[in-house]
N, C-alpha and C positions, 0 to 999 in steps of 0.2 A: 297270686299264690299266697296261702295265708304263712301265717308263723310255722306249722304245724309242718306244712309241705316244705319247708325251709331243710337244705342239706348242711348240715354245719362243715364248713372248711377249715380246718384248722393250718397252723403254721409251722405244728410238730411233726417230728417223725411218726409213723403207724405204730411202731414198736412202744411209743408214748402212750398212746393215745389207747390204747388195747387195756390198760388200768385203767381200774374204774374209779370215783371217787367214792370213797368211803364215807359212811355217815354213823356216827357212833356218842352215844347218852353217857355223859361219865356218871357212875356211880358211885362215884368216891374220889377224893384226892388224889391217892393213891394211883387209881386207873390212870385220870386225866395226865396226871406226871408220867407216867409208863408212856401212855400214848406219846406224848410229846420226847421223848427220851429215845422212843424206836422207830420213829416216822421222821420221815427225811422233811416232810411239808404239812402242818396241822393249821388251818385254821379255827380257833376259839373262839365259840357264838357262847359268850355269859348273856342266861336269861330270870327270868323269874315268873311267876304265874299272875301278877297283877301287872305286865308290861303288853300293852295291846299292839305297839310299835313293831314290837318283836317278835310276834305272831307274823304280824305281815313281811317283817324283815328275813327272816331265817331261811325261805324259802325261795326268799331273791338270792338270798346268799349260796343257796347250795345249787340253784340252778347254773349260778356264773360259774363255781368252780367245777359242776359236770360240763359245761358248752365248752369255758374254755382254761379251766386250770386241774386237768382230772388229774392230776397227782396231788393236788394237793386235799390232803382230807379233811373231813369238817367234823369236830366234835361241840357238840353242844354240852355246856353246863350251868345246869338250873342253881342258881345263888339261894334259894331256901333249902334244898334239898342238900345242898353241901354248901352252909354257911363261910366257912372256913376257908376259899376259893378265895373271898372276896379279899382277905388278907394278904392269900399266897400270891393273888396275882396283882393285888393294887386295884380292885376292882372297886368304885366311888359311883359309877351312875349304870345304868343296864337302858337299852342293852350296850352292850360293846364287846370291841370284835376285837382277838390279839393273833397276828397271823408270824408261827415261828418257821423257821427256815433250819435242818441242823443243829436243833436243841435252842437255836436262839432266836429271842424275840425280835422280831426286823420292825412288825407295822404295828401300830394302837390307835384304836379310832375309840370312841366314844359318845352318847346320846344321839348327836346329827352325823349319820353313817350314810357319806355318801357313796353310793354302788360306781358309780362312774371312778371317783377317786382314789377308792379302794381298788379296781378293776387297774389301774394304770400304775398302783404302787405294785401291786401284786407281778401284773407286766413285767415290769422292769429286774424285778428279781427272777422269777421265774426263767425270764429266756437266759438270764444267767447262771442258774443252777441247770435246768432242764436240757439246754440245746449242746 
């Protein structure tokens, strides 16, 4: 049976799992700070339009947190389009990921973003905020 026909099992409750993950482009500072201020779990994709890494990254990234972190949301922000990110959040190479928990920043990965490592940090907090 391929990928496709695969039933995802989860370890959460159904009443979890019934949220979807959110996928949302900040527009602005402004936004991305709101976003993180009123969501209980955001993950941070900083990208740029010359980063070909991060084209193929982004979409590993959102597939883990729909299979198996659907509360936590993902918002993407483009570092040309809002220069100013790169200050607010300490942001030195792209892509890189800052995944906040409750307003606060828990993980930071950066350039070599591994999905497996990233998946087992995220684990460990989530089944602690989540369960």
């Amino acid at each position: 049976m391929g990928a496709e026909g695969r039933r995802f099992e989860s370890c959460y409750p159904d009443f979890l799992i019934q949220k979807k993950m959110e996928y949302q482009f900040a527009q602005s500072l402004e936004e991305a700070e709101k976003i993180i201020s009123e969501k209980e779990a955001v993950l941070i994709f900083f990208s740029d339009e010359s980063c070909n890494v991060g084209d193929a990254l982004a979409p590993k990234l959102q597939k883990l947190l729909k299979e198996k972190f659907p509360l936590i949301n993902f918002l993407e922000i483009n570092v040309q389009l809002i220069p100013e990110a790169r200050g607010k959040f300490n942001i030195f190479v792209i892509p890189s990921v800052l995944v906040y928990f409750d307003g606060r920043e828990s993980i930071r990965m950066a350039r070599h973003i591994n999905i497996s490592e990233l998946e087992s940090q995220l684990n460990r907090i989530y089944s602690l905020m989540f369960s």
